[in-house]
C-alpha positions in Angstrom: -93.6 10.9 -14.9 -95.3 10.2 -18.2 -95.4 6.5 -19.8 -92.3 7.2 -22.6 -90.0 9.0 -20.5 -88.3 12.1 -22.6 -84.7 11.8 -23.5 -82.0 13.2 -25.4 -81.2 11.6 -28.9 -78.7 8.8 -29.8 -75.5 10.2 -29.9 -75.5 8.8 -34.1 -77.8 11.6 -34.9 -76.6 14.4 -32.1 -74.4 17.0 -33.0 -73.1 17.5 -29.4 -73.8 16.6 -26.2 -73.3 19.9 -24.6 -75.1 21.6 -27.7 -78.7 19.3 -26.8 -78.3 19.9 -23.5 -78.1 23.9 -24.1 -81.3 23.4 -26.4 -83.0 22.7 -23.4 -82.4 25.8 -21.7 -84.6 27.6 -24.7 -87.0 24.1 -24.8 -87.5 24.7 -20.8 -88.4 28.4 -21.6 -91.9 27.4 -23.5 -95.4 27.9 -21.8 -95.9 24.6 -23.4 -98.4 21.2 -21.8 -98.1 19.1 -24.8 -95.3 17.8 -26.6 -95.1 16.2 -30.1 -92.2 14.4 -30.9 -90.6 13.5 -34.2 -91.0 9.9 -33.0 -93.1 7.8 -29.9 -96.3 8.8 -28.1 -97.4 12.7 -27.9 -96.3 13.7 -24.3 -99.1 15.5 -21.8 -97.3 17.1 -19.7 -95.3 20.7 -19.0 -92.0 20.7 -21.3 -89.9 22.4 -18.5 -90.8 19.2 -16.2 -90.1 17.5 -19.2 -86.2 18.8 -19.5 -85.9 18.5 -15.5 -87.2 14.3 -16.3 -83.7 14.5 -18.9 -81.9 16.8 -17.1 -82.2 14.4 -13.8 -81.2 11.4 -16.0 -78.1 12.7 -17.8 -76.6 13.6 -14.7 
């Protein structure tokens, strides 16, 4: 677990609940370990244990 969990966005600024939640079926595909958001602390850790940290919380 990293120190600024990742999340999905507000739903002011979202365009759709199940649309985000789709995006992180492609997100969860990346070979990626470091994540820069648009806002809060770069993340160090694997973007698809990222989505499963949102994925587990939005249930």
């Amino acid at each position: 677990m990293c120190n600024f969990p990742p999340g999905l966005p507000p739903a002011q600024v979202s365009l759709g609940r199940y649309d985000t939640l789709g995006a992180l079926d492609h997100l969860a595909a990346l070979d990626a370990d470091t994540i820069l958001p648009g806002h809060g602390p770069v993340l160090s850790m694997a973007i698809a244990a990222a989505v499963d940290e949102v994925r587990d919380r939005t249930r």
